[in-house]
C-alpha positions as CSV (number, residue, x, y, z in Angstrom):
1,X,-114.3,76.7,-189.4
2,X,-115.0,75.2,-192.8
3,X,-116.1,71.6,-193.0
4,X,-112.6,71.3,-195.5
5,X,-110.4,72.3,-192.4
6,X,-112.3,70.3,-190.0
7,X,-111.7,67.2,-192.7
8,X,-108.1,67.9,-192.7
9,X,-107.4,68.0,-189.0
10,X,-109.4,64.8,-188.5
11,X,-107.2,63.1,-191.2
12,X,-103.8,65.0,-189.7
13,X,-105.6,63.3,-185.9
14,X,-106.3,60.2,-186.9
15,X,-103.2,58.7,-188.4
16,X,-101.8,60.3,-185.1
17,X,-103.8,58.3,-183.0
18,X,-103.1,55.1,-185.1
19,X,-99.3,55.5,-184.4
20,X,-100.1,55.8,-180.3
21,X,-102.4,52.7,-180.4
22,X,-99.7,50.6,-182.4
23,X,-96.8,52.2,-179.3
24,X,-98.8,51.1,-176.5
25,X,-99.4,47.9,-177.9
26,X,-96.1,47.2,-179.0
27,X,-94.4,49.1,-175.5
28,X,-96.9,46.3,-173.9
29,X,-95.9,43.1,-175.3
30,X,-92.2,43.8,-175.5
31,X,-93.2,44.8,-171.8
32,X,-93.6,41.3,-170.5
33,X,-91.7,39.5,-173.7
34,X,-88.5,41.0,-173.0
35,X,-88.3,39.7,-169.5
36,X,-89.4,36.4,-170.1
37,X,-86.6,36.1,-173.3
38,X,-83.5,37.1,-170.9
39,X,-84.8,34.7,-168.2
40,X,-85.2,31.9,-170.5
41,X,-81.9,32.6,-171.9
42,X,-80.5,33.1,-168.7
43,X,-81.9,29.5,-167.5
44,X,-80.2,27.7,-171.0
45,X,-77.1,29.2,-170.4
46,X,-77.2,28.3,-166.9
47,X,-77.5,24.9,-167.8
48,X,-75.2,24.7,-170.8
49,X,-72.6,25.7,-168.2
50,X,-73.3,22.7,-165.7
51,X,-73.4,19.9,-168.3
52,X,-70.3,21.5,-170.3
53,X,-67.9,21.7,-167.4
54,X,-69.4,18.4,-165.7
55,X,-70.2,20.7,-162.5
56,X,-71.0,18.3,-159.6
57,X,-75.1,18.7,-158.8
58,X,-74.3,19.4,-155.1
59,X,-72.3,22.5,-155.6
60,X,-74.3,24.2,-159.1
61,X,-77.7,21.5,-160.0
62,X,-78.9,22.0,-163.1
63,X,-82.4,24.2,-163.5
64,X,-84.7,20.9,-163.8
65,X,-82.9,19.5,-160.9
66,X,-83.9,22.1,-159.0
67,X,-88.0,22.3,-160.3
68,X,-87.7,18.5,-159.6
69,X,-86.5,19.2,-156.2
70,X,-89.2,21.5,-155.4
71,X,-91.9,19.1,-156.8
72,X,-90.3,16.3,-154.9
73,X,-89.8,18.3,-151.6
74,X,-92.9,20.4,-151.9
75,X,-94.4,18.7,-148.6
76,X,-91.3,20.2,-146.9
77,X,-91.1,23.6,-148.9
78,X,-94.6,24.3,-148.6
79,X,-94.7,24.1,-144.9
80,X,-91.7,26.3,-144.4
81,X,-93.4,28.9,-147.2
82,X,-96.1,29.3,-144.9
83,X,-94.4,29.8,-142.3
84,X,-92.1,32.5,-143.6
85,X,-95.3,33.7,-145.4
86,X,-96.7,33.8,-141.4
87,X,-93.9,36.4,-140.9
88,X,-93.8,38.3,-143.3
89,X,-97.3,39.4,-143.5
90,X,-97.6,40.1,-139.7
91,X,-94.9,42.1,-139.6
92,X,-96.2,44.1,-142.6
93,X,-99.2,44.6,-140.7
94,X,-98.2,45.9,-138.1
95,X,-95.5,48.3,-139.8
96,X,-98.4,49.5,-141.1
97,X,-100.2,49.8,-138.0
98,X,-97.7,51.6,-136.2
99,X,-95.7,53.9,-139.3
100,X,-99.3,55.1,-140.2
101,X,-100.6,55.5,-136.2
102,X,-97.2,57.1,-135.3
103,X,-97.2,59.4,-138.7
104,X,-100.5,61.0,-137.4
105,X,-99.2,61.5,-134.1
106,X,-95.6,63.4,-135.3
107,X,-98.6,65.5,-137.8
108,X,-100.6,66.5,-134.9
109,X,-98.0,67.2,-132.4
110,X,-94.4,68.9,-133.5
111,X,-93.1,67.9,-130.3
112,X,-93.9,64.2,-130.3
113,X,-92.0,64.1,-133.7
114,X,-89.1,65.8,-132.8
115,X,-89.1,63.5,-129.3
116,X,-89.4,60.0,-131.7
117,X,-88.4,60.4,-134.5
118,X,-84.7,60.0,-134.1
119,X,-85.4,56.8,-132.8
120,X,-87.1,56.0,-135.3
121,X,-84.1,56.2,-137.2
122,X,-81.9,55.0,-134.9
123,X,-83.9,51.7,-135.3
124,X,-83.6,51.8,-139.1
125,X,-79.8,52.9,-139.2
126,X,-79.1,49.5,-137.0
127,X,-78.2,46.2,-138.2
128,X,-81.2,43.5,-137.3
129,X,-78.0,41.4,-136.2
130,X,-76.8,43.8,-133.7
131,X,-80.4,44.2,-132.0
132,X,-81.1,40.7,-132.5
133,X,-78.9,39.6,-129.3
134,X,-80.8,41.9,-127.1
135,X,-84.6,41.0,-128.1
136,X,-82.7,37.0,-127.4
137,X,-82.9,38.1,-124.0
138,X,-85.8,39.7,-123.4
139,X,-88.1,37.8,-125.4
140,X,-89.0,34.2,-124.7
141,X,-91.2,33.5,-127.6
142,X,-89.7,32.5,-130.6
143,X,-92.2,33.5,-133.3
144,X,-92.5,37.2,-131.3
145,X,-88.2,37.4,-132.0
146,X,-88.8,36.7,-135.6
147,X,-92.1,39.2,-135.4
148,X,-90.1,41.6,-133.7
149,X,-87.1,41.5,-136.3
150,X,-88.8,41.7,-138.9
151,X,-91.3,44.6,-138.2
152,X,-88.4,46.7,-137.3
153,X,-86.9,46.2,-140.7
154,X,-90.3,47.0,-142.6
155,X,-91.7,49.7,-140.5
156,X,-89.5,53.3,-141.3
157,X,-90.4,53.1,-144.7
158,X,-94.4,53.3,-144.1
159,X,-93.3,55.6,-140.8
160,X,-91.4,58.1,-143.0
161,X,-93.1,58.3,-147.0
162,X,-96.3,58.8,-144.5
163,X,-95.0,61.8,-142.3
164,X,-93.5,63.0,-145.7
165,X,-96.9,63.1,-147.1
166,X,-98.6,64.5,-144.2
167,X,-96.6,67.3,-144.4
168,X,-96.7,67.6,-148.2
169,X,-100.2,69.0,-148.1
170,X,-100.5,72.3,-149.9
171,X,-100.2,75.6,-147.2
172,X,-103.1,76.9,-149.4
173,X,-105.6,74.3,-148.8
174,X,-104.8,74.6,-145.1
175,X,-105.5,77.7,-145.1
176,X,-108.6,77.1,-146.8
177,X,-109.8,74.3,-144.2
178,X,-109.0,77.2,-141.6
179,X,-110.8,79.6,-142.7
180,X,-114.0,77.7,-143.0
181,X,-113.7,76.3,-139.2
182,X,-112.3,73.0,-139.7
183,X,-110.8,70.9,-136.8
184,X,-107.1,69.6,-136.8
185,X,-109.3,66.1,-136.8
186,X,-111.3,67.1,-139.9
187,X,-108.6,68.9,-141.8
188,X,-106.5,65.7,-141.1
189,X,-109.3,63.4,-142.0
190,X,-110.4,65.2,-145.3
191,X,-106.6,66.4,-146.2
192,X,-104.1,65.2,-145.3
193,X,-104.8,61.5,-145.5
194,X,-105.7,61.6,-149.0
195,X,-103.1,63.8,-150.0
196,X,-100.7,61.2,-148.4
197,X,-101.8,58.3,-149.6
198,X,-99.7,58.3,-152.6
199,X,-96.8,58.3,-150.1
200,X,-98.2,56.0,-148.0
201,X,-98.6,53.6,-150.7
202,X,-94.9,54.0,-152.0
203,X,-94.0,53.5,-148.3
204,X,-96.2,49.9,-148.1
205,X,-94.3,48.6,-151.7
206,X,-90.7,49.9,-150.1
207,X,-91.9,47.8,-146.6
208,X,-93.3,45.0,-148.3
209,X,-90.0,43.5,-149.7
210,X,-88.5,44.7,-146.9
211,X,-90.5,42.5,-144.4
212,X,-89.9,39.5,-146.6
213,X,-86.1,40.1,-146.0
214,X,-86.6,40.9,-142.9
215,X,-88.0,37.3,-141.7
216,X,-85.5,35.3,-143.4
217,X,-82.7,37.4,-142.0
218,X,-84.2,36.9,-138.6
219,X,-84.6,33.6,-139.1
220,X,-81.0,33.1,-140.3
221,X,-79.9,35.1,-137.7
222,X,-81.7,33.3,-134.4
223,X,-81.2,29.8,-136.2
224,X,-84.3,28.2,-135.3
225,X,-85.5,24.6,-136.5
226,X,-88.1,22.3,-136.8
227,X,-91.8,22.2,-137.9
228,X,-92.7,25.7,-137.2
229,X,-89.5,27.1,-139.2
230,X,-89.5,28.7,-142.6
231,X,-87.7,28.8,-145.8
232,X,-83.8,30.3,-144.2
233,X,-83.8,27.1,-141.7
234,X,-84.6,24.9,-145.2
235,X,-81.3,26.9,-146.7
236,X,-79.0,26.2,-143.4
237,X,-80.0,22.6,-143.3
238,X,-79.6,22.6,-147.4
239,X,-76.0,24.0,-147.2
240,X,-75.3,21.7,-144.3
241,X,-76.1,18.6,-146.1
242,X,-75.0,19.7,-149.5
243,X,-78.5,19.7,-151.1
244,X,-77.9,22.2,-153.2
245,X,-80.9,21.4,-155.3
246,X,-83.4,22.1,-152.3
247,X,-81.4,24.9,-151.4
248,X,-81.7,26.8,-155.2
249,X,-85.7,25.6,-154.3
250,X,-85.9,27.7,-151.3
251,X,-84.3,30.8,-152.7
252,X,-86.7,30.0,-155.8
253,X,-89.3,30.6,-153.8
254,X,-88.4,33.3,-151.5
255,X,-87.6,35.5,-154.9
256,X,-91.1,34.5,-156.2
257,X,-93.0,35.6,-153.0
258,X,-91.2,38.7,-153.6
259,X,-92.1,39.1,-156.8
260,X,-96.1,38.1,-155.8
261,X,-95.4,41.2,-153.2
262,X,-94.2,43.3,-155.0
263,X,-97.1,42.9,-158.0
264,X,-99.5,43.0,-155.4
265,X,-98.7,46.0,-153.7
266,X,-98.3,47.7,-156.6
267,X,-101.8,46.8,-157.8
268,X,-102.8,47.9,-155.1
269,X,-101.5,51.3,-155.6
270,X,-102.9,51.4,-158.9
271,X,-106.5,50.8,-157.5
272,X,-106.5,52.9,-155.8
273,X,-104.8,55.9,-157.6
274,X,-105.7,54.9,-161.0
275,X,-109.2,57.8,-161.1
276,X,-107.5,60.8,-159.4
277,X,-103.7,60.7,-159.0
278,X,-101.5,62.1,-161.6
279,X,-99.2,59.3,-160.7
280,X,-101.4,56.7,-162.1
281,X,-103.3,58.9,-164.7
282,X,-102.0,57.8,-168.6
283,X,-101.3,60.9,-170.4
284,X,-100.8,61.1,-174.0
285,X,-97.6,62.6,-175.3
């Protein structure tokens, strides 16, 4: 190839190139602008509406009453953050614990699977507020009821996007492992825990909001009070005195720590995908 064709590819490349650099930038600010612009709006209009219809601050407070409230109450708020904070991230834990621990058991025995695995769903299919009632009864401690309900909310999504990916390995590879002498253990080690790891990780960012909502519904639901309580006993109390600004405060926060979770387990994903899953690889178009 001539030096005069190699020219006139470079300059057919490089205005190409120019054109992708200026889309991702542009795909990148609007990324995070465009969000931030609806919510602003979204918080004006908000407020427009309760000073143009005169709306009473204990039934619809104004956005700055309710970031005053949250400064104001923060001793309160914070504790109760904690505390549902407390919650949520044991609960994740363990759903981890046991979806992953349970996933490699229904992978290495058929028959364990097909013996638990219904119950598995039979767990997930149920309201927390139908169970709740029994785990009253047979559990004393309170923080192991709101434990209990909340790792039954967040654990089939880690149990099942695990098995799924256990079982998503490719037959040939298999093979391969088998015909070179590999153990269950190693094949399983070596495998199909990488190649599930991608599912696992979908599973941990379905279960992390879930175990959020899954301690403030247990919380509503068993009703409990006082210093060791979380965000859902600040909203009951709220509603019951009218404080409407506190109560907006503690929903602020609960849909923040979501947010936080979400972020975070989806950098987490990223980490550790980024260098050798397609999922996270950035292809050019």
């Amino acid at each position: 190839m001539s030096d005069t064709t190699l020219s006139e590819n470079q300059s057919l490349i490089d205005p190409l190139e120019v054109a992708r650099a200026r889309a991702r930038r542009r795909d990148n600010v609007l990324k995070y602008i465009l969000p931030l612009v609806i919510f602003a709006l979204a918080m004006v209009i908000w407020d427009r509406i309760c000073v143009w219809n005169e709306i009473p601050s204990y039934i619809l407070p104004r956005p700055s009453l309710v970031m005053e409230t949250m400064i104001k109450d923060w001793g309160i708020l914070s504790v109760a953050l904690v505390n549902t904070l407390k919650i949520t991230f044991l609960s994740l834990a363990l759903a981890v614990a046991g979806g992953v621990g349970l996933a490699v058991l229904f992978t290495v025995s058929r028959s364990i699977e097909m013996s638990l695995f219904p119950f598995a769903i039979i767990l997930q299919v149920t309201p927390i507020v139908a169970i709740f009632p029994l785990i009253n009864i047979y559990v004393d401690s309170q923080l192991t009821k709101l434990l209990l309900c909340a790792w039954i909310v967040a654990f089939f999504p880690v149990l099942s996007n695990t098995t799924l990916g256990l079982n998503s390995v490719d037959h040939n590879l298999r093979d391969l492992y088998r015909m070179y002498g590999a153990s269950r253990w190693q094949t399983l080690w070596h495998l199909q825990l990488p190649a599930a790891m991608p599912y696992f990780l979908g599973g941990l960012k379905i279960a992390g909001g879930l175990a959020l909502i899954g301690a403030v519904v247990a919380e509503f639901v068993a009703g409990s009070a006082g210093q060791s309580s979380g965000l859902a006993s600040r909203i009951i109390e709220a509603g019951y005195r009218l404080n409407a600004p506190r109560l907006f405060a503690a929903l602020l926060l609960i849909s923040l720590t979501g947010i936080v979770i979400f972020f975070a387990t989806s950098l987490t994903s990223h980490l550790i995908l980024r260098k050798w899953h397609e999922s996270a690889l950035k292809r050019e178009i």
